[in-house]
N, C-alpha and C positions, 0 to 999 in steps of 0.2 A: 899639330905638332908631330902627327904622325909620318913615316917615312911611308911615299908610292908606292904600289904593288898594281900588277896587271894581274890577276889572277884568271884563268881560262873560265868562260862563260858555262860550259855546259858543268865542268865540276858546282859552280855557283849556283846554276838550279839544284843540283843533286843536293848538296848540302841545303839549301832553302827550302827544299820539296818535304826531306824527309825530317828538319826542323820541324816544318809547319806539322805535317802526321804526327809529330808525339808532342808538339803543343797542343794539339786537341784532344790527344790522350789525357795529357799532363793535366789540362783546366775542368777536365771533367774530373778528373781522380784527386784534385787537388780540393775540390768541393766537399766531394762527399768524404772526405778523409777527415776533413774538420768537423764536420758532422757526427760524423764515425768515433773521431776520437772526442769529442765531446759526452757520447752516448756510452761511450765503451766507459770512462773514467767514472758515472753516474753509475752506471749499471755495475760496475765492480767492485766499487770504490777505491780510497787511496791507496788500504795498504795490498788489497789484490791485483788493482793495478801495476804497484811497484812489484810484485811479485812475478807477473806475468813477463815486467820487461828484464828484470835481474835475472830468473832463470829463461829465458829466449836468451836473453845476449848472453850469459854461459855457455851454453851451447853452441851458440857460432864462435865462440872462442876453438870451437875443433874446426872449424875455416880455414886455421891456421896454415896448414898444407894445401886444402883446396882452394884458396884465394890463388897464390900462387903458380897454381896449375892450369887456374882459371885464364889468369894473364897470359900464362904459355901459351896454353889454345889460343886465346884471341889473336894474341900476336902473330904468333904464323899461320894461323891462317887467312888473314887478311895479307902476310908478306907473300905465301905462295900464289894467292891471288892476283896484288898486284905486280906477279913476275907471268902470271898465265900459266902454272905449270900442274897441271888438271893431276894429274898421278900421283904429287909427291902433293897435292891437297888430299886427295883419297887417303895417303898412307898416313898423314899427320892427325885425319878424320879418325882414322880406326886406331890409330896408336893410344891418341886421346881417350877416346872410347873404353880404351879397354885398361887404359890408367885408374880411370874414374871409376869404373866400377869395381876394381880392388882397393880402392880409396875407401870408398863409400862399406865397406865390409872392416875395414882397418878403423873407421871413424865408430863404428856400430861399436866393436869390441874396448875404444878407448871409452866411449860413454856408458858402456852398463859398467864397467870396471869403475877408473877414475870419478867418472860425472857423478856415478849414483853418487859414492863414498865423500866425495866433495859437498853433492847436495845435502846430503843431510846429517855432516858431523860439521862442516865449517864455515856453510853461508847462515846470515843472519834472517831466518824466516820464523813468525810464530809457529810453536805448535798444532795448535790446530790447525795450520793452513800447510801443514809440512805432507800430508796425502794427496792435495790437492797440485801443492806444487812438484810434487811425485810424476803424476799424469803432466802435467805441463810438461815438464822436462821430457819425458817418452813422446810426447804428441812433436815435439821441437827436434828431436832426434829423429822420428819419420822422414819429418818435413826437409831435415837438411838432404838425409841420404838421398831423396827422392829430385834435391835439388843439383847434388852434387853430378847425379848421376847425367843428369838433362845439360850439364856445362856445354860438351859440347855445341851441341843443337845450338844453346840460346846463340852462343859463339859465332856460329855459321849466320844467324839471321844478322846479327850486327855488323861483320864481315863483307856479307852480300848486300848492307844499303837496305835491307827490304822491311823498311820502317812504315810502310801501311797495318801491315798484317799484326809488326809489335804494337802499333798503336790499336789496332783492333780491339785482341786479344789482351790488350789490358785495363780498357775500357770495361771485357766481359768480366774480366778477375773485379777488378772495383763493387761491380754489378753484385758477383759473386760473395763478396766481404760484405757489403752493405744487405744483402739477403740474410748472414749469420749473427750480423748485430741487432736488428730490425727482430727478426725469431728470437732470437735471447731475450731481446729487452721487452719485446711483448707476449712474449709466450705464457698460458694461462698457466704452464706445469710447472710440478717445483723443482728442481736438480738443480746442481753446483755448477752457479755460472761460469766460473773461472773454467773448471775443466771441459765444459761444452763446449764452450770458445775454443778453448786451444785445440780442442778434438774435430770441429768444425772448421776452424782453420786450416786443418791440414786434409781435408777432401778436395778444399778449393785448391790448396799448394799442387796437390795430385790431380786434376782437371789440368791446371796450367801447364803441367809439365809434359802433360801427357798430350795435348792441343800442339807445344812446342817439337815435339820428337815427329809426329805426325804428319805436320806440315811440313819441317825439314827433311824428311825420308821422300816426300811427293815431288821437291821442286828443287831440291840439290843432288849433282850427282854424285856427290861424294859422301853426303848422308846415308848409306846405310847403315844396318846393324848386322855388325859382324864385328867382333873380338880380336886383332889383330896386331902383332907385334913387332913394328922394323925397327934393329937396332938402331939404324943411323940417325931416326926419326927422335927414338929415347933419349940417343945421347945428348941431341940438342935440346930437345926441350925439357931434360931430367937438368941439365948443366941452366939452364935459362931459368928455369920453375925454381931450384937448391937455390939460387944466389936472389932469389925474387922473394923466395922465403923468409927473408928477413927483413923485405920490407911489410911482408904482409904482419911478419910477427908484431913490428913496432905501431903497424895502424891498428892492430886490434887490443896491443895494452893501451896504445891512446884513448879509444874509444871502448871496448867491453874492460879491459884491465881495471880502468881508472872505475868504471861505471860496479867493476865490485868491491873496488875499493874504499864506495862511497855507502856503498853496502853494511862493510865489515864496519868502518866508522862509525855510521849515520844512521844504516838501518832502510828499512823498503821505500817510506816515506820523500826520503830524498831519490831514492831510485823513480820515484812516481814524480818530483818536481824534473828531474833528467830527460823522462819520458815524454812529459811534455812538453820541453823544449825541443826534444829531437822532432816531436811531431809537426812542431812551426818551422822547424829549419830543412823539416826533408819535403814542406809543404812548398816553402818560398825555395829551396835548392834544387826542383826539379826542374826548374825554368833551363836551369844549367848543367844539368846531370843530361838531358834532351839534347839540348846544343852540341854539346859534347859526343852524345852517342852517337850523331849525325856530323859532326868534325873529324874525330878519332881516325875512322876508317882510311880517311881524307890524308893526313897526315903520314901514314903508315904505307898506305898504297902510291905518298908521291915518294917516298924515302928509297922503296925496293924499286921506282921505276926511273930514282937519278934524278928528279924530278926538284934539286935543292933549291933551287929559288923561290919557287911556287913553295914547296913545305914551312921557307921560313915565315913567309908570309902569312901562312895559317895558321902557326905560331903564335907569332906577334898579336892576329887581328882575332883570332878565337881567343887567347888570353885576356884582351881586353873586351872586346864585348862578353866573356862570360863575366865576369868582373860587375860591365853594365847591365845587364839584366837581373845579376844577384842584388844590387845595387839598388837599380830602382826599386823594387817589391820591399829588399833590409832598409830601407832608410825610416820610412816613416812609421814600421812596427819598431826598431830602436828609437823613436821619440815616445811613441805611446803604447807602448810593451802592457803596463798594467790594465788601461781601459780594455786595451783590444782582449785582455785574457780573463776580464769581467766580465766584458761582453760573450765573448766565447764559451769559457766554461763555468764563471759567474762564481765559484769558490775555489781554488786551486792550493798545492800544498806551499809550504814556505820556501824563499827563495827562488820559487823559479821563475820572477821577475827577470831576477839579475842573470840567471842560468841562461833564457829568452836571449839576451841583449848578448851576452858572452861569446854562444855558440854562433852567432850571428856575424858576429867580428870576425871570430876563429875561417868560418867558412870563406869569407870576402879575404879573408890573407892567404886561403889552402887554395882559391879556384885562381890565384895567379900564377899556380902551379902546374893547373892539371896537364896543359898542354906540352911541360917541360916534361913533364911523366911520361905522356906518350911518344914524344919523341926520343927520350931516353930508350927506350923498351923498344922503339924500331929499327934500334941497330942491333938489337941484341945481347949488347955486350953490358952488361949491366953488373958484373962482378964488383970493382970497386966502389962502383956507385952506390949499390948498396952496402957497402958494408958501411961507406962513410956514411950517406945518407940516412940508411938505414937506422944504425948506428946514434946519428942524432936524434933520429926521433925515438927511439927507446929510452930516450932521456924521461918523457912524459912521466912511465911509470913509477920509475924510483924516486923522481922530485916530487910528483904527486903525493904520496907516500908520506916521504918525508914531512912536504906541508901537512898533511891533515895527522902526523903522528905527533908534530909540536903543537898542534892545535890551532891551526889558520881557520878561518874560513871555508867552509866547500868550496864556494868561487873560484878558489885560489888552483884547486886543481885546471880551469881553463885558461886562467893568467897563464901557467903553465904553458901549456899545449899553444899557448897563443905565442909567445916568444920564440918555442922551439919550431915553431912553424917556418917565420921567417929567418930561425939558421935556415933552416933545411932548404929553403927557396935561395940564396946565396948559394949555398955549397953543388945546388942543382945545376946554377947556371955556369956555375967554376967549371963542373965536370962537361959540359956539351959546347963551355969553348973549346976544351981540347980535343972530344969526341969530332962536334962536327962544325966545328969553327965561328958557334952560334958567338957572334957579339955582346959579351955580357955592357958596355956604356949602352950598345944599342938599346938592347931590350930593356933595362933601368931610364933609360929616357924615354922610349916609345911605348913603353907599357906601365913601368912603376911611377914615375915619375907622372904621367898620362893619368891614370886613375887615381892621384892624390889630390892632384889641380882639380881633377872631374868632381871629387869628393866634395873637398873644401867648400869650392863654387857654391855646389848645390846644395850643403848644410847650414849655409850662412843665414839665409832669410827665416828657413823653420826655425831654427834656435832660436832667432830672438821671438817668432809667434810663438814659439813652444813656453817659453818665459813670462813673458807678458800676458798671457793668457790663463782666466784659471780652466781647470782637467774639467771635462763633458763636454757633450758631442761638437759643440758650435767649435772649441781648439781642436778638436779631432779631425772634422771636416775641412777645417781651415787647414790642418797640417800636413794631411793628405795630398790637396790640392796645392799647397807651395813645394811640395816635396817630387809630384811628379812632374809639375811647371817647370822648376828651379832643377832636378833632375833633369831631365830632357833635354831643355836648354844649355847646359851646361857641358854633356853628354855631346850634344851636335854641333856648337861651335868650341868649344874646348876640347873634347875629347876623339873629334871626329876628323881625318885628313881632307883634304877639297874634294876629292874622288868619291871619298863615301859619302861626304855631302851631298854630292850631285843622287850618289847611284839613289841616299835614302830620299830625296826632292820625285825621281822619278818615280820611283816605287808610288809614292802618296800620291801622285801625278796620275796614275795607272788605276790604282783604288780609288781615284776620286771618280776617275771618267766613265770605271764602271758602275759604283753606284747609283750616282747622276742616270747613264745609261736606260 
């Protein structure tokens, strides 16, 4: 039901190449992450846990600006790329450059100011854990400036394609984190777990960053370091980053906002049920965070090079396959969310069953967006967009609020976010018919419409084994198995046009001969 696209072959390996290099990133770091976080939750327990991730995600609440600035990098420099124009990549290199590190000094000053005074007159932290979360907070503030600073760099690797080296290098970081949990958890000494971690953490955040400047300075020519300021360079991407600003503002009360607002309500506890859910959703969402990182570039480089027919195409076919990959991995932890988080962490705090299943939805309704995102942001003009889109999604935090001040349910703050999602996926598509003529009947038939049928199809058979069946391993194993059957299936002749039929026939045609072989 899909509409034809010829898409040019050698982009096809580029994007398949560097898919593949951070899915072997992605599956190794996605092991030991459950591992990690299973070990971390044990070793800290509930309420250090939830303390660790409430004050972290404070602090990236000062992202605010750098998110923003983040996108500005990316995006031109991947547009000056795909125009070939070597000097005015240099000058956005150093302009950049030298943003970020008056950023990162502006950031330092709102955190001992604001952060401290915030930390410790108005979040919900026991006393005795209020030193400890002291040091978190200062170990989290390191770790951003140190992040903020390196934006460029990571910028330029995602830009240039050169998704070996990130998949490397992040295999080594994995390596890295599971060295500091591993020492913690079996270390013969006595000291405060909590703030070793966080202190430990941020050695490794400094290795990575410093691995990333390093490499970029060796093999880009427009990486170096040098401090430099073209106006014409500021005004664009000062005027691109201020109007981008507000979208960053609305995704981080969606997600850090709401997460202290469950806080102020709820207390650490529910902050620790949150955690763990983010940890399953950024487990099973890197399938597509991957895809994406190796799409993006794609998208942005055909836009500056005129290249609209192929772009819409990558649109269209990246929206839904991220869609299907999120898909397959969410379906059958949304039937058995509880077992697998028995199995997993074998006592977890209250609710985060339901948190599991929520944030899981939430992401399958956000990833039919991502690629409206990036095409939004490769023209540049993004002023109205976000104020309206922007705009809606800042609804999250005041209805959030709301709900948990008459006394809803915690849930209820994702219902939330889950509704305003698919405003904001309407009002996306409103703005890029008129930007750049994207067909919104199209894209709702070829893509939303595409993954509901795809959905349906393949939930139909688990449901009823999910039902019929009682809970341990043998419905688990069963549900598993009809979920990626019934997925797939569903997926390749529902979801799939005749082309990619064929192209995915060859593919397994090609794997087979060389195994065989």
């Amino acid at each position: 039901m899909s509409t034809e696209y010829n898409i040019p072959k050698t982009n096809n390996k580029r994007i398949a190449k560097n898919t593949l290099m951070l899915y072997m990133r992605m599956m190794f770091s996605m092991l030991v992450s459950l591992y990690t976080s299973r070990v971390v939750l044990n070793m800290l327990g509930v309420e250090d846990y939830g303390i660790y991730n409430v004050v972290g995600g404070f602090v990236a609440m000062f992202s605010l600006i750098s998110n923003s600035l983040s996108a500005s990098t990316g995006r031109f420099l991947t547009f000056e790329l795909g125009k070939g124009d070597m000097q005015r990549l240099k000058q956005v290199f150093s302009t950049s450059l030298t943003i970020h590190a008056i950023l990162a000094v502006a950031v330092l000053l709102l955190a001992e100011t604001i952060g401290i005074w915030f930390l410790n007159e108005r979040m919900t932290i026991p006393t005795v854990r209020l030193h400890a979360a002291n040091w978190v907070f200062q170990a989290s503030v390191f770790a951003f400036m140190m992040g903020l600073f390196s934006v460029p760099y990571s910028a330029s690797i995602v830009s240039h394609e050169k998704m070996s080296f990130f998949a490397y290098l992040g295999i080594f970081d994995v390596l890295m984190r599971l060295g500091v949990v591993l020492f913690i958890a079996y270390s013969p000494w006595q000291f405060d777990r909590l703030i070793i971690y966080a202190m430990l953490l941020v050695g490794v955040s400094v290795i990575w960053q410093l691995a990333n400047m390093v490499y970029c300075s060796r093999h880009f020519q427009e990486c170096k370091l040098q401090f430099a300021f073209h106006s014409d360079n500021w005004k664009e991407m000062s005027s691109f980053a201020g109007w981008n600003f507000i979208g960053c503002t609305a995704g981080l009360l969606k997600d850090q906002g709401v997460n202290l607002l469950l806080n102020l309500f709820m207390g650490p506890v529910l902050n620790a049920a949150r955690g763990v859910a983010l940890s399953v959703n950024t487990a099973v969402g890197s399938f597509v965070g991957n895809f994406m990182a190796a799409l993006s570039p794609q998208i942005t480089k055909s836009y500056a090079a005129g290249e609209y027919f192929y772009m819409m195409s990558l649109v269209e076919r990246g929206a839904r396959f991220s869609f299907y990959i999120l898909f397959l991995l969410a379906l059958p932890i949304l039937f058995e969310t509880e077992f697998i988080l028995t199995l997993w962490l074998n006592d977890f705090p209250p609710h985060t069953v339901n948190f599991v299943r929520l944030i899981l939805l939430l992401s399958l309704s956000d990833v039919l967006s991502n690629t409206l995102i990036t095409l939004q942001n490769a023209t540049g003009k993004i002023r109205d967009y976000q104020i309206t889109v922007g705009g809606a999604l800042m609804l999250n935090f005041p209805v959030s609020y709301l709900c948990l001040k008459i006394g809803c349910v915690p849930e209820s703050v994702f219902i939330v976010a889950l509704i305003v999602s698919v405003l904001c996926l309407i009002l996306r598509l409103l703005f890029l018919q008129r930007m750049v003529q994207l067909s919104v009947k199209q894209y709702l038939y070829n893509v939303c419409l595409n993954v509901l049928y795809v959905s349906l199809m393949a939930a139909l058979i688990p449901t009823l084994v999910y039902f019929q069946m009682e809970e341990g391993w043998v419905r688990f194993l069963s549900i598993i198995f009809c979920c990626v059957v019934c997925s797939s299936l569903s997926i390749y002749f529902v979801g799939c046009s005749i082309s990619e039929r064929k192209f995915i026939t060859d593919r397994v045609r090609v794997m087979k001969k060389r195994i065989i072989g």
